[in-house]
C-alpha positions as CSV (number, residue, x, y, z in Angstrom):
1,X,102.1,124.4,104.1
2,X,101.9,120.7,104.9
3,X,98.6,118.8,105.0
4,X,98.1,115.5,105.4
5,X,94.4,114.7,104.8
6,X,93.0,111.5,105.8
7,X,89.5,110.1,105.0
8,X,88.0,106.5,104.6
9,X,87.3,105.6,108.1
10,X,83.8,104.7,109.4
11,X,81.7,101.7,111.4
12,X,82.3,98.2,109.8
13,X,81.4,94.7,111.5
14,X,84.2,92.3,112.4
15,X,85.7,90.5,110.2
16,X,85.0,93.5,107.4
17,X,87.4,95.8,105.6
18,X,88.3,99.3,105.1
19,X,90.7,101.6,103.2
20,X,92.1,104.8,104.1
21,X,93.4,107.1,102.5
22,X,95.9,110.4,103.2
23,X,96.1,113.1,101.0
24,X,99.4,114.5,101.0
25,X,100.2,118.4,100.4
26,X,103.1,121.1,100.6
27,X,106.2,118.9,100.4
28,X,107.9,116.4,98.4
29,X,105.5,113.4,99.0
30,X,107.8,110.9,97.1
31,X,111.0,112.3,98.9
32,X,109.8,111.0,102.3
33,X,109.2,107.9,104.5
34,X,105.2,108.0,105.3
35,X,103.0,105.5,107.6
36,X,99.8,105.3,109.8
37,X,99.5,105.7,113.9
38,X,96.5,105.1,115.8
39,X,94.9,106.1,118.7
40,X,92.7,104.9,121.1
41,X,91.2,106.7,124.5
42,X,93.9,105.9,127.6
43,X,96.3,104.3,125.6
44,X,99.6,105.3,123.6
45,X,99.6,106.3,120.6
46,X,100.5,102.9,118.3
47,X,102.6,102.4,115.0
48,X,100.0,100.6,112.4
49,X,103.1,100.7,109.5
50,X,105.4,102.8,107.8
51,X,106.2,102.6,104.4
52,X,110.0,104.4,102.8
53,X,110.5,106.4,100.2
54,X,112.1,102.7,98.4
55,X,108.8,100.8,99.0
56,X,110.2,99.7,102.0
57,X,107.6,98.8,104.6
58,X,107.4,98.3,108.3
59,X,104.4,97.1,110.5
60,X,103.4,97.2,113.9
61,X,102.7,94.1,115.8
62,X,98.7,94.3,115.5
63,X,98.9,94.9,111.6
64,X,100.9,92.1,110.6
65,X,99.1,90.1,108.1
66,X,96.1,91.7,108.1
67,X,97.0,95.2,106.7
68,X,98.8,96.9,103.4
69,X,99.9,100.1,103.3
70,X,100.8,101.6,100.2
71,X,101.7,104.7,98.0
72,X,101.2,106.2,95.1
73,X,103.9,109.0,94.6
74,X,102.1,110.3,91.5
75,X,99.1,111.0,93.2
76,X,100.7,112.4,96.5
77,X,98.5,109.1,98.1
78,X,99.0,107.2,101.2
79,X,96.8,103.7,101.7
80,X,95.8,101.6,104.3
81,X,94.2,98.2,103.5
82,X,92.9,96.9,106.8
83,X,91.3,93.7,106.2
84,X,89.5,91.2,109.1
85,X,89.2,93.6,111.4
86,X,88.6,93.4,115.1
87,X,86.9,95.4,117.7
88,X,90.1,96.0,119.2
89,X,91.4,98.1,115.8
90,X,88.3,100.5,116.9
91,X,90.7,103.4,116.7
92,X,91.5,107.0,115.6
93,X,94.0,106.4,112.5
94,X,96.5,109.4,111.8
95,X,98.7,109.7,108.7
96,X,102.2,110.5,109.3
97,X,104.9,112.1,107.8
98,X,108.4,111.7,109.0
99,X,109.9,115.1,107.8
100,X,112.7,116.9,108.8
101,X,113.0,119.8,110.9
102,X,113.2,122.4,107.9
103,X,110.1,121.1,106.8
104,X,107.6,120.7,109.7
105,X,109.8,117.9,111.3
106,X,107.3,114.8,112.0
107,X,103.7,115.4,110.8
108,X,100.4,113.8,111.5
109,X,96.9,114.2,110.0
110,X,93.8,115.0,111.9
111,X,92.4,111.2,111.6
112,X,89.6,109.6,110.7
113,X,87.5,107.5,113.1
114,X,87.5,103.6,112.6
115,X,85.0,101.9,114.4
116,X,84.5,97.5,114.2
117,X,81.9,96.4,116.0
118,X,81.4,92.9,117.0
């Protein structure tokens, strides 16, 4: 069964940091691109960055320069670095899994609440 578990969210000031992290379960982890959503009330859902199966990596517009994402294949591990952070990253932040069909097709965690307050 695929999981994807994510924890590491929580309140931090502006200007703060944070790293998250998703625990990854019942597939190939190293086989498959990965990344981080987010989601806040009344608004679509938002690509924060995707990372390959290479290393390759991909951010959205509002994580350029401020966050890394990152894997570690032996530990099944997704990161998100998010450094000076703004009110406006207040956000529910989803690990995803771009899997095919035969496997779940795409996947995303339950979250984990990120909260900058100003």
């Amino acid at each position: 069964q695929v999981q994807l578990l994510e924890s590491g969210g929580g309140l931090v000031q502006a200007g703060g940091s944070l790293k998250l992290s998703c625990a990854a379960s019942g597939f190939d982890f190293r086989g498959y691109s990965m990344g981080w959503h987010r989601r806040t009330p009344g608004k679509p859902r938002e690509l924060v960055g995707i990372i390959s199966r290479g290393g390759s990596i991909t951010y959205g517009d509002s994580a350029k320069g401020r966050f890394t994402i990152s894997r570690d294949n032996d530990k099944n591990t997704l990161y998100l670095q998010m450094s000076s952070l703004k009110p406006e990253d207040t956000a529910v932040y989803h690990c995803y899994a771009d899997l095919p069909p035969r496997l779940n097709g795409a996947t995303w965690g339950q979250g984990t609440q990120v909260t900058v307050s100003s």
